[in-house]
N, C-alpha and C positions, 0 to 999 in steps of 0.2 A: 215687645219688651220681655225679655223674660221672666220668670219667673222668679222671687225667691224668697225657700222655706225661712217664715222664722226660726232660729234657733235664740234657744234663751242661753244663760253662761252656768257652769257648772257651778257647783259650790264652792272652788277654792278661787276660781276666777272672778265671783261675782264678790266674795270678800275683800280680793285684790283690790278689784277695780271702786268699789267703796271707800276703803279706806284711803287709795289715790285722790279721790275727790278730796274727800272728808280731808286729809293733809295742805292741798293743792290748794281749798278754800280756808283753812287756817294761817297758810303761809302767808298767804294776802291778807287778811284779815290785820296776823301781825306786821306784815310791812305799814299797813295802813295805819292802825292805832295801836302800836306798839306793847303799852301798858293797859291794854285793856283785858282787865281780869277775866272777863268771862272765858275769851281767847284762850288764856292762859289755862284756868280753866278745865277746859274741854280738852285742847292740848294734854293735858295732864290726865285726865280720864281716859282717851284713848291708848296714851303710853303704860297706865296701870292695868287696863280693863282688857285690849284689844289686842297692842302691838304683836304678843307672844304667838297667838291664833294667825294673824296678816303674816308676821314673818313664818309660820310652819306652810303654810298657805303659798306664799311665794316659791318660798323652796321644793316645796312638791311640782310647781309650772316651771321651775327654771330645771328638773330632773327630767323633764317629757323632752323626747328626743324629739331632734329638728325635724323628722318629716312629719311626727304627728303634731307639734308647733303650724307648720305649714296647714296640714290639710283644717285643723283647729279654723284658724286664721280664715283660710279660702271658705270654710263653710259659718262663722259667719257673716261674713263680706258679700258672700252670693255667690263669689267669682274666685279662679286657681289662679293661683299665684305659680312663676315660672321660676324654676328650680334655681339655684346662684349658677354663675355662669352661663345661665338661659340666656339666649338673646331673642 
C-alpha cells in the first residue's frame, strides 16, 4: 500500500472548506425548519462576521493557477491526477 504524507489545508483553504460546511449545514437546517430562528440566526452572524474574510479567501484559491490547483489537489489525495486531455 503506499504511502501517504498527511498534508493539512492552508489557511485560505481551510476557511473555505469551513465555511462550505457551516453554509451546507444551514442550508438543510433551513429546508428542514424553515423558521427556525436560531438558523436564522447563525445565518446572519456568518454573513455579518465571516462572509467578507470566506469570499477574500476564495478569491485568492480561484487566482492559483491550474497546475498548482492540480498538484494542490494530487498532494492531498495521496495520488497525481492526469493532465485534461490525459488519457
Amino acid at each position: 500500500m503506499p504511502s501517504r504524507t498527511k498534508t493539512g489545508l492552508d489557511e485560505d483553504e481551510e476557511r473555505v472548506t469551513r465555511a462550505q460546511r457551516l453554509l451546507i449545514g444551514l442550508g438543510a437546517a433551513l429546508v428542514h425548519t424553515p423558521f427556525d430562528t436560531t438558523t436564522h440566526d447563525r445565518l446572519r452572524s456568518f454573513l455579518t462576521d465571516d462572509a467578507d474574510e470566506v469570499l477574500t479567501s476564495l478569491e485568492a484559491l480561484r487566482r492559483r493557477p491550474e497546475a498548482e490547483l492540480r498538484a494542490r489537489i494530487a498532494e492531498l489525495c495521496g495520488h497525481s491526477l492526469l493532465a485534461e486531455g490525459s488519457a
